[in-house]
C-alpha atoms as an extended CHARMM CRD file, in Angstrom:
* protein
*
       159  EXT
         1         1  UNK       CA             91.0240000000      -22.5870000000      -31.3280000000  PROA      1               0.0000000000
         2         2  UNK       CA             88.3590000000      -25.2880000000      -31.3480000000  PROA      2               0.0000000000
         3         3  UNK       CA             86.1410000000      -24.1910000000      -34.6060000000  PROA      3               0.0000000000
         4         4  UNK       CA             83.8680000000      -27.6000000000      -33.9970000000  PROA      4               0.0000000000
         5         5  UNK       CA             82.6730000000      -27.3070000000      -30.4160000000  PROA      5               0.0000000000
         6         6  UNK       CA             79.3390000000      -26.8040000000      -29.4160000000  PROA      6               0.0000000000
         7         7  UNK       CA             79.2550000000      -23.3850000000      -29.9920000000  PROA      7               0.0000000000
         8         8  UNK       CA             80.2950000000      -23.6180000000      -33.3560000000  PROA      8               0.0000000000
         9         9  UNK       CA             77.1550000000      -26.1180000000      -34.0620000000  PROA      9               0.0000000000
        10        10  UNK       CA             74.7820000000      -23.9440000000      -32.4070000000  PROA      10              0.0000000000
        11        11  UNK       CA             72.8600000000      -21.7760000000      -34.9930000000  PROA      11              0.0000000000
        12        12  UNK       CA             69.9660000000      -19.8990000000      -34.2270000000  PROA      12              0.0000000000
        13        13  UNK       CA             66.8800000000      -20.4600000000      -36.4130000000  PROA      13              0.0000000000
        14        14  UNK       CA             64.6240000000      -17.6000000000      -37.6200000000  PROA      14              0.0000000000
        15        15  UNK       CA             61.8920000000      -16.7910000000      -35.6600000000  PROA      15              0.0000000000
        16        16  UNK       CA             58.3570000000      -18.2210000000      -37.3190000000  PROA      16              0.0000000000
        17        17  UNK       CA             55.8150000000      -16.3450000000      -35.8840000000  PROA      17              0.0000000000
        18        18  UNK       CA             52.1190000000      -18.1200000000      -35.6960000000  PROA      18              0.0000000000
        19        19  UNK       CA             49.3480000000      -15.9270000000      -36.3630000000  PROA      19              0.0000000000
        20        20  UNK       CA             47.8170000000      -15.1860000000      -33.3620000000  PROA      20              0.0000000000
        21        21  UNK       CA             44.6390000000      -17.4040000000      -32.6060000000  PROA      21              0.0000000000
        22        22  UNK       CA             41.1350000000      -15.8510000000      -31.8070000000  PROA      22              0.0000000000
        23        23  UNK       CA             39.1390000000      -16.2320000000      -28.7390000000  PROA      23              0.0000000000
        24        24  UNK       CA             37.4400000000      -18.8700000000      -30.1180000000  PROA      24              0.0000000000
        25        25  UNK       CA             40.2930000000      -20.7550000000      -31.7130000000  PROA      25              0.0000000000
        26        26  UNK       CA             42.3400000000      -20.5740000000      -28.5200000000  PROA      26              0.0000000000
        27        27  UNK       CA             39.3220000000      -22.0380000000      -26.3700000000  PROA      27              0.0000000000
        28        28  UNK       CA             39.0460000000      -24.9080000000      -28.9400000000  PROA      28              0.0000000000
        29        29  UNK       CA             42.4640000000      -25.7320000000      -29.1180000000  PROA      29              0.0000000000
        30        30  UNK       CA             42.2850000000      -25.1710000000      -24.9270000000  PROA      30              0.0000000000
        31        31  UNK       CA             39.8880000000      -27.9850000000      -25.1190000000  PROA      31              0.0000000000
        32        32  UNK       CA             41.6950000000      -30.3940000000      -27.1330000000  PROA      32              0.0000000000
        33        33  UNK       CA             39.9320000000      -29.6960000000      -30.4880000000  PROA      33              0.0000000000
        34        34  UNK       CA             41.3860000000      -31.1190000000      -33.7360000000  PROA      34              0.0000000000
        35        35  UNK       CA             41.2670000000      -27.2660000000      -35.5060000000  PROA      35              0.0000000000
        36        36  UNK       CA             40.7700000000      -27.8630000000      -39.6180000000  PROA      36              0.0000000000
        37        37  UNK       CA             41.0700000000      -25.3800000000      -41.7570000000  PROA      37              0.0000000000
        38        38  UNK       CA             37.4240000000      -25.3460000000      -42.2290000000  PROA      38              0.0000000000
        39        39  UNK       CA             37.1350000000      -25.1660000000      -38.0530000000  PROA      39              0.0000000000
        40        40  UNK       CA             39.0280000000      -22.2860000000      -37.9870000000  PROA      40              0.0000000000
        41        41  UNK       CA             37.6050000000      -19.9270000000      -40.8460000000  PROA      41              0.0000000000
        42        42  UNK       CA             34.1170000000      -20.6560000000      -39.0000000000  PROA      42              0.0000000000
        43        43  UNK       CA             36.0920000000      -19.7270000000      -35.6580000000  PROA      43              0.0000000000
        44        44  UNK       CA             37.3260000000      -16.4640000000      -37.2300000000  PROA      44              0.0000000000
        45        45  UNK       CA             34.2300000000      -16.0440000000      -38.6760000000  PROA      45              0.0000000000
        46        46  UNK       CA             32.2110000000      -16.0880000000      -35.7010000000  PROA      46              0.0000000000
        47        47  UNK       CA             34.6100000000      -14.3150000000      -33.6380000000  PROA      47              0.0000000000
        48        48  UNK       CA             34.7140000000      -11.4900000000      -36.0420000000  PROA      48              0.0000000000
        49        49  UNK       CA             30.9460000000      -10.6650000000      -35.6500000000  PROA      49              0.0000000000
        50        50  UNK       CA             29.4310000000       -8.0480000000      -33.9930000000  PROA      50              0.0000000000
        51        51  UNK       CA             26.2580000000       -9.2910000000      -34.7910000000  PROA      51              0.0000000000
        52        52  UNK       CA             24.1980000000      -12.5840000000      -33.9920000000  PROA      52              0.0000000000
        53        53  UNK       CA             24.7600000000      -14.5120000000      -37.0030000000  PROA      53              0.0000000000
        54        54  UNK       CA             22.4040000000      -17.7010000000      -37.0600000000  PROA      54              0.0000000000
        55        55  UNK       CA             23.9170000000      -20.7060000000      -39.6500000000  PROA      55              0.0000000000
        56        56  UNK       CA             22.8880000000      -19.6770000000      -42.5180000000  PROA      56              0.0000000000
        57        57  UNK       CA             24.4570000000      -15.9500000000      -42.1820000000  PROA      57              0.0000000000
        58        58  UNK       CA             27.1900000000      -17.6240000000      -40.6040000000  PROA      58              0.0000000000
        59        59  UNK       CA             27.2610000000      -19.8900000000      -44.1880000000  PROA      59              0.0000000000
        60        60  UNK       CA             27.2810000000      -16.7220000000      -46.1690000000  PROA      60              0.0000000000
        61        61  UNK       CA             30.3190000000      -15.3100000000      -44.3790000000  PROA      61              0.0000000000
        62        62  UNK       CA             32.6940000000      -18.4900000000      -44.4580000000  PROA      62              0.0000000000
        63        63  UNK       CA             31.8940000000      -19.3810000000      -48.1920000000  PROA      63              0.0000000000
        64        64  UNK       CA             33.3710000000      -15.9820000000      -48.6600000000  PROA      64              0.0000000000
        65        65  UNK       CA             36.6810000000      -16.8760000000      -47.6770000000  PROA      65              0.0000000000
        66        66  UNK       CA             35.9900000000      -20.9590000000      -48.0940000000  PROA      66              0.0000000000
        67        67  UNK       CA             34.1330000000      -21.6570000000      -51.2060000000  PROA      67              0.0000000000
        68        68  UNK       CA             34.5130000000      -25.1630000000      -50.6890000000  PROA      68              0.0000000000
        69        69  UNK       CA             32.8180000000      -25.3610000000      -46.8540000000  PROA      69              0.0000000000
        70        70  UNK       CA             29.5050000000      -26.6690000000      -46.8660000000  PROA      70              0.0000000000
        71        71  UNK       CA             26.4060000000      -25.8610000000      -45.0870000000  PROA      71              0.0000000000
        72        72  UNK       CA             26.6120000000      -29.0830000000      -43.4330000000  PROA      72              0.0000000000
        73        73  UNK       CA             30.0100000000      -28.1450000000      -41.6860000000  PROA      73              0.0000000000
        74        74  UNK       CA             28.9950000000      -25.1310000000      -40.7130000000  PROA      74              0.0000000000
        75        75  UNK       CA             26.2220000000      -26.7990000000      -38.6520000000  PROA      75              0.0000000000
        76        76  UNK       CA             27.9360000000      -29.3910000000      -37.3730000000  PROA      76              0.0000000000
        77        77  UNK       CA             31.2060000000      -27.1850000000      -35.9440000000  PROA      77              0.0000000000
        78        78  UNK       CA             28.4480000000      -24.9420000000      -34.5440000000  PROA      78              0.0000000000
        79        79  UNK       CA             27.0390000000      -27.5620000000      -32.7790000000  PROA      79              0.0000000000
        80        80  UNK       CA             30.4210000000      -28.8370000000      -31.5030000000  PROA      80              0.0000000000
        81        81  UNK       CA             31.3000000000      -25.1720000000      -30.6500000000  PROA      81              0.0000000000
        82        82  UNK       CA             28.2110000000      -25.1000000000      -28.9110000000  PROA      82              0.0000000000
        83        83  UNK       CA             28.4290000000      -28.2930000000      -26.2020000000  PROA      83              0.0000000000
        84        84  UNK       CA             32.6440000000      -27.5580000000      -25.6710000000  PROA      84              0.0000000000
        85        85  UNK       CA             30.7210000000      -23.9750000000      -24.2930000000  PROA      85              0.0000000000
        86        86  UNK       CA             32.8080000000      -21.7170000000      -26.4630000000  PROA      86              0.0000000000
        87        87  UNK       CA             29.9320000000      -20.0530000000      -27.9710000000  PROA      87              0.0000000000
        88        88  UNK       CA             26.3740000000      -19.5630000000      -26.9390000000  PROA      88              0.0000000000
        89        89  UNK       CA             23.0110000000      -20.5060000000      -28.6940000000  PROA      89              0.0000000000
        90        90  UNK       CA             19.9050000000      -17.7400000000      -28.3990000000  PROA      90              0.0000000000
        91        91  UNK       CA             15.8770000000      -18.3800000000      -29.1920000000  PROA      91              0.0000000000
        92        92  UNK       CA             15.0670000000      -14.7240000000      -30.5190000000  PROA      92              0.0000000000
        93        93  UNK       CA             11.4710000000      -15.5510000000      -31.5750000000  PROA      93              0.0000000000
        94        94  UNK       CA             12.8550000000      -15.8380000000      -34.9740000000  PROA      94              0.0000000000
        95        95  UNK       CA             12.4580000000      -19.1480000000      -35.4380000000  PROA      95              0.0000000000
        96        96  UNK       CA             16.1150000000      -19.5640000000      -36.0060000000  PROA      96              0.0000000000
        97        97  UNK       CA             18.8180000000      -20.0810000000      -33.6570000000  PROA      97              0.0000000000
        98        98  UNK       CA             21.2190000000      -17.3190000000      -33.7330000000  PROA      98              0.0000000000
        99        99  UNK       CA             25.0490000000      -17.4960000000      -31.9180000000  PROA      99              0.0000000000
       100       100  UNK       CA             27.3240000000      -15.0380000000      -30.4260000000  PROA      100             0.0000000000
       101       101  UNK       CA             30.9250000000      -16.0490000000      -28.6950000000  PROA      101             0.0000000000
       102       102  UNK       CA             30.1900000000      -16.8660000000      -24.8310000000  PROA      102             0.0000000000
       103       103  UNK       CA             31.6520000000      -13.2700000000      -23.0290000000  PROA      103             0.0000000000
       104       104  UNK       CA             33.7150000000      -13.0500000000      -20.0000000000  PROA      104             0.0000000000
       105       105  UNK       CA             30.9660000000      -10.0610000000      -18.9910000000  PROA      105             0.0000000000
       106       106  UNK       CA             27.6640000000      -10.1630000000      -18.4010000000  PROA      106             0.0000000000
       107       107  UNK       CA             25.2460000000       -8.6150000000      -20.4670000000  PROA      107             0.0000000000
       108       108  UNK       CA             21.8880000000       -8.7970000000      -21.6180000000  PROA      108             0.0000000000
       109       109  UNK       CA             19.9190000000       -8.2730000000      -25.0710000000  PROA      109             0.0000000000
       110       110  UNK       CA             17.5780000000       -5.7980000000      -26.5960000000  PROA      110             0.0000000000
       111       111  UNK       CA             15.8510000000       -7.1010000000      -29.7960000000  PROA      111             0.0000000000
       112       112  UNK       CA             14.2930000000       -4.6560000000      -32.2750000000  PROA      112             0.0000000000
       113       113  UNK       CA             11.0700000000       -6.6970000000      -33.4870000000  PROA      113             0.0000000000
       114       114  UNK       CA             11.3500000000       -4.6250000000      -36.3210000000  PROA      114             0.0000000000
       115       115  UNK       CA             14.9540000000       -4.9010000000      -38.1750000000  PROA      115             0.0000000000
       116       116  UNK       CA             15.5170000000       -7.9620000000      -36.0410000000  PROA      116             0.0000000000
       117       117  UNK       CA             18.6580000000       -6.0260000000      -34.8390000000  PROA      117             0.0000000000
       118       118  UNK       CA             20.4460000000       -6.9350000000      -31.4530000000  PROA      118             0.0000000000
       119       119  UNK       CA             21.6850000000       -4.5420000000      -28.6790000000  PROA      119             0.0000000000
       120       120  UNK       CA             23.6930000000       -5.6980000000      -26.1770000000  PROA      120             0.0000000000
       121       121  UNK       CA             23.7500000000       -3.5950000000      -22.8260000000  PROA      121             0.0000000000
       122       122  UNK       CA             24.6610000000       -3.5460000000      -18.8980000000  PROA      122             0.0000000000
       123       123  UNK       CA             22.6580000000       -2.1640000000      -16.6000000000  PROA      123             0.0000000000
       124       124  UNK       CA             23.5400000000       -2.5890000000      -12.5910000000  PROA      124             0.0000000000
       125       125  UNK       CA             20.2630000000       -1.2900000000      -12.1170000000  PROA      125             0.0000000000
       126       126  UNK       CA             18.9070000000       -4.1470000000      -13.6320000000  PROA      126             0.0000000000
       127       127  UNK       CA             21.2780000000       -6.6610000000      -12.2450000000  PROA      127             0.0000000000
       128       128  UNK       CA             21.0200000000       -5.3780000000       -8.5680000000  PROA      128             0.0000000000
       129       129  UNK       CA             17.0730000000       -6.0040000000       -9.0890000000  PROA      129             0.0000000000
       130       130  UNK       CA             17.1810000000       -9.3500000000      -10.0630000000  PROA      130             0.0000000000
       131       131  UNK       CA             19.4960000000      -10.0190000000       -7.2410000000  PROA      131             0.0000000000
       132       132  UNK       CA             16.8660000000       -8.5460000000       -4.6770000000  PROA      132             0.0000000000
       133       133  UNK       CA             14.1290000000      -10.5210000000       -6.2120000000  PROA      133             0.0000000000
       134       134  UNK       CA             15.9340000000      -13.5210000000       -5.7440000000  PROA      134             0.0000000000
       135       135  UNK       CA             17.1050000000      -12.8730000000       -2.1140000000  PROA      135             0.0000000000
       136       136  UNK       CA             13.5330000000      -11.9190000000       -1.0240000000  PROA      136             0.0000000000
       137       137  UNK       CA             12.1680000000      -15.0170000000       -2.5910000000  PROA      137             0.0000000000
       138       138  UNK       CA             14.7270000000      -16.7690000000       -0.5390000000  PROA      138             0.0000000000
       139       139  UNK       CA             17.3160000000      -17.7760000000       -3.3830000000  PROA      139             0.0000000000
       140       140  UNK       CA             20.8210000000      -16.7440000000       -4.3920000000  PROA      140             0.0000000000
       141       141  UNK       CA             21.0550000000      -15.4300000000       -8.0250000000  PROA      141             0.0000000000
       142       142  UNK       CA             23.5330000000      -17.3480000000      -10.1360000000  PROA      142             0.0000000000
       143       143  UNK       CA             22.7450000000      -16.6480000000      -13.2480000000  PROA      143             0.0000000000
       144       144  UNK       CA             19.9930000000      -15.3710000000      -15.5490000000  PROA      144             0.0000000000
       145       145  UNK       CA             19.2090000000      -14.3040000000      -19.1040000000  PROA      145             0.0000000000
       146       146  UNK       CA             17.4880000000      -10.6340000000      -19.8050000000  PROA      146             0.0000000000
       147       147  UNK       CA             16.1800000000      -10.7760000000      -23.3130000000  PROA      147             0.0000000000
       148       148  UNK       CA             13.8360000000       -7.2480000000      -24.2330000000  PROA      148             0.0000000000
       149       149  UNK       CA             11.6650000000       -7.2380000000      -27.2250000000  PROA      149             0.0000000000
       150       150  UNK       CA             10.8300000000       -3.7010000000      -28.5680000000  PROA      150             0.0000000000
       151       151  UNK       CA             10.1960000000       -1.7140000000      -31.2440000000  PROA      151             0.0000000000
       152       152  UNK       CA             11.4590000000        1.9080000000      -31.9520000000  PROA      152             0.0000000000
       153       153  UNK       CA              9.5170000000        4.3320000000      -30.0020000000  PROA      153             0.0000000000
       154       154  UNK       CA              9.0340000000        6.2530000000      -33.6170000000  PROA      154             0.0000000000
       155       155  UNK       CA              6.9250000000        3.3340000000      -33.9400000000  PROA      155             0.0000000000
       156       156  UNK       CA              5.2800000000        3.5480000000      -30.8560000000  PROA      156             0.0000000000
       157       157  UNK       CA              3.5490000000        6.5320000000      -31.0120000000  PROA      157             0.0000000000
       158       158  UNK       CA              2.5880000000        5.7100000000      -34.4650000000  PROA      158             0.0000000000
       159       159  UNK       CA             -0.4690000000        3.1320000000      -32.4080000000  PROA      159             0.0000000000
């Protein structure tokens, strides 16, 4: 009996499981990103909002789990996030930029001028409109951007 053939040498190793990578981590490291540790609380963080965190917020949450990150970081993975196209920048006549990861689906914003709260929705009402307004202006919709500004209607009949 041969004890020191390959068989013998052959041990299996443990499996080592990596923790599995958010959206936005596996786009950056997709892309070819160098992923710090930094990077990736900032991915998690952002991927782990339901909300539209602008930088500062966005600060808040990572200095939670990072003491150490700095503001400056924060904007400048943003930014980097932002031209690779992982996540997308919106203008929500705040005067501050606020982010939210790009989606695979369509959808379109509602933003109470009054909390400053964001509602995402669908509507294929809405999108088969724009489509006809396109076609009869003799174009072929690609792509737009719905943004609604309202307040409550409790507030509405208050005027």
């Amino acid at each position: 009996m041969n004890r020191g053939g390959p068989r013998a040498q052959h041990r299996r190793e443990p499996a080592v499981t990596e923790p599995k990578l958010n959206v936005i981590e596996a786009q950056c490291v997709a892309k070819g990103m160098r992923m710090t540790e930094q990077r990736r609380v900032i991915a998690r963080a952002l991927a782990q909002s339901a909300d539209h965190p602008d930088v500062e917020e966005l600060y808040r949450r990572c200095a939670e789990i990072d003491p150490h990150i700095s503001i400056s970081t924060v904007y400048r993975t943003v930014k980097l996030f932002e031209d690779a196209g992982i996540i997308e920048r919106h203008d929500f006549r705040e005067g501050r930029a606020r982010y939210e990861q790009i989606s695979e689906t369509h959808h379109d914003h509602l933003i109470d001028l009054r909390s400053g709260r964001v509602i995402e929705f669908q509507s294929e009402e809405i999108e088969r409109l724009q489509a006809d307004i396109a076609r009869r202006l003799g174009y072929r919709l690609v792509d737009h951007r719905l943004e609604l500004y309202a307040v409550p209607l409790a507030d509405a009949k208050k005027r």
